[in-house]
Every structure is written in structure tokens, then in C-alpha cells.
C-alpha positions as CSV (number, residue, x, y, z in Angstrom):
1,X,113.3,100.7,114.6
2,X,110.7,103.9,115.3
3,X,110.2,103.2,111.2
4,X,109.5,99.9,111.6
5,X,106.7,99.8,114.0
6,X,105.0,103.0,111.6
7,X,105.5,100.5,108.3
8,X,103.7,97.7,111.0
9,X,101.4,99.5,111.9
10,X,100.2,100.5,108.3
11,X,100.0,96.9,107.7
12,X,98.6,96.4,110.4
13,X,95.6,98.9,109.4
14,X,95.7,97.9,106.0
15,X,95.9,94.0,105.8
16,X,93.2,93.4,108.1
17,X,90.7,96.4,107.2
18,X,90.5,94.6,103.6
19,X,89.6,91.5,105.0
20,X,86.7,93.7,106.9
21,X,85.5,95.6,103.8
22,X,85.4,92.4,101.7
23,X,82.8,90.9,105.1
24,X,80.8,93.8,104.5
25,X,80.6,93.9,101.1
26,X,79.4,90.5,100.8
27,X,77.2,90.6,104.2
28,X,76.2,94.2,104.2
29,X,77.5,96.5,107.0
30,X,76.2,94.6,110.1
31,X,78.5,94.8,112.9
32,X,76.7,92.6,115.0
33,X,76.5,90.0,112.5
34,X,80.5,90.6,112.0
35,X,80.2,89.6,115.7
36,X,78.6,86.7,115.1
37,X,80.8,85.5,112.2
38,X,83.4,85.5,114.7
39,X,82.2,83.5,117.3
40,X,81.2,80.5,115.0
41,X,83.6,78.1,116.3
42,X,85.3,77.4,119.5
43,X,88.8,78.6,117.5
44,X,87.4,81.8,116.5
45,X,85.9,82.7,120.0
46,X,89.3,81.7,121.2
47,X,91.3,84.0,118.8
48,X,88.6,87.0,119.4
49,X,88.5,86.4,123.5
50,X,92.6,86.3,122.7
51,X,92.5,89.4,121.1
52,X,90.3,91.2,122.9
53,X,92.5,90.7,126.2
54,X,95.8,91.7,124.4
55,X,93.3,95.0,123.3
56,X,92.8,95.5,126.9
57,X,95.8,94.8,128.2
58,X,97.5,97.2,125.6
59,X,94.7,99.9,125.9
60,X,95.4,100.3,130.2
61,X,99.2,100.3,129.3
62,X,98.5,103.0,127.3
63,X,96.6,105.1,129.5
64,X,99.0,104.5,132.2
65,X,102.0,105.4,130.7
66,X,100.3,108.6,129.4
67,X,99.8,110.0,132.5
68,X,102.6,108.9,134.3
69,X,104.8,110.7,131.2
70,X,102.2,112.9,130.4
71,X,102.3,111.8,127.0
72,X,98.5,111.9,125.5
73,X,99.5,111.6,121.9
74,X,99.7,108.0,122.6
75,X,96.2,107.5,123.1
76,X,94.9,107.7,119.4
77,X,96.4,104.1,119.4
78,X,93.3,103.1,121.7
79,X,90.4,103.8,119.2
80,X,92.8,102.6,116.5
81,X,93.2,99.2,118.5
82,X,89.4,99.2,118.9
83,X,88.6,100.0,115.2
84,X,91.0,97.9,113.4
85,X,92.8,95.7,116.0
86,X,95.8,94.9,118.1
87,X,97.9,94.4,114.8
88,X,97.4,98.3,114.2
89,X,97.3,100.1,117.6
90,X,100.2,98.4,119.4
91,X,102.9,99.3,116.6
92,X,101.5,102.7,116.1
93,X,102.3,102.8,120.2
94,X,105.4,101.6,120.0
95,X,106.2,104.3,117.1
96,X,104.4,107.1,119.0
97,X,106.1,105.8,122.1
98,X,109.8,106.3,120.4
99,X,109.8,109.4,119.1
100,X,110.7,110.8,122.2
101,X,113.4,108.8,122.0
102,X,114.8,109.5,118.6
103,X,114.3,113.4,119.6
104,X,116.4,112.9,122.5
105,X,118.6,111.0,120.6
106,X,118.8,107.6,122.4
């Protein structure tokens, strides 16, 4: 399972970062008229206000469980949630998360 959620999380990095580069190719490297791009319908607000709670949602989860197992390796999964989205920095999580796991042997 631990390689599962690494070979997501690739994809996750991947598949959606060319989707990026391509919107900055063609639009030059404007993040704030990225931002715009995705508010210009009431389904794309709706998928990045979606998004963006899941982000948040994952990112305090993260920090939490950190310090409660003091466990800060975790944590690169924030700016990697941030960066290139949800679809990236929860799976790397999760395969951070198990490795403790698999080194205990559960």
C-alpha cells in the first residue's frame, strides 16, 4: 500500500504540473492571472474553494499529527499540497505517514 500512495503521489505531482506548465507557456508566468483563470465560472470557483478546504483541512492534520508523534518529516507534504495540490501532498502523507509502519512491521 506505502507504494501505492508514493506512485500517487508522483501522479499526482506530475499529471497536474503539466497542465500548469502548458497555462504558463501559453499565458506567460502570471500566477495571479492563473488565479483568475480559475475563478471564471461558478464550477471552477467551486472546485478551487473545494480544493482549497480539503488543502486546509489536510495541511492542520498534518501539523497535528506531527507533533503529537513528533514526526516532522511529514510536513514537506504541506508546501507540496500548496505548490502542486491536494492530488500530490495527501498521498505523499499517507506514504510518509506508513513508513513507520512498514519499519515496525505492521
Amino acid at each position: 500500500m506505502k507504494y501505492l500512495f508514493l506512485a500517487l503521489a508522483i501522479w499526482g505531482a506530475i499529471h497536474p504540473m503539466a497542465y500548469f506548465l502548458q497555462w504558463f507557456d501559453e499565458n506567460g508566468y502570471d500566477i495571479m492571472a492563473m488565479v483568475d483563470a480559475w475563478h471564471v465560472n461558478p464550477a471552477t470557483s467551486g472546485l478551487v474553494w473545494d480544493l482549497t478546504i480539503a488543502a486546509v483541512a489536510l495541511t492542520l492534520w498534518i501539523i497535528w499529527e506531527a507533533g503529537r508523534r513528533r514526526d516532522w518529516l511529514g510536513c514537506v507534504a504541506i508546501p507540496a499540497t500548496f505548490c502542486i495540490g491536494v492530488s500530490c501532498g495527501l498521498p505523499l502523507y499517507l506514504f510518509l505517514r506508513m513508513r513507520h509502519r512498514s519499519a515496525a512491521g505492521d
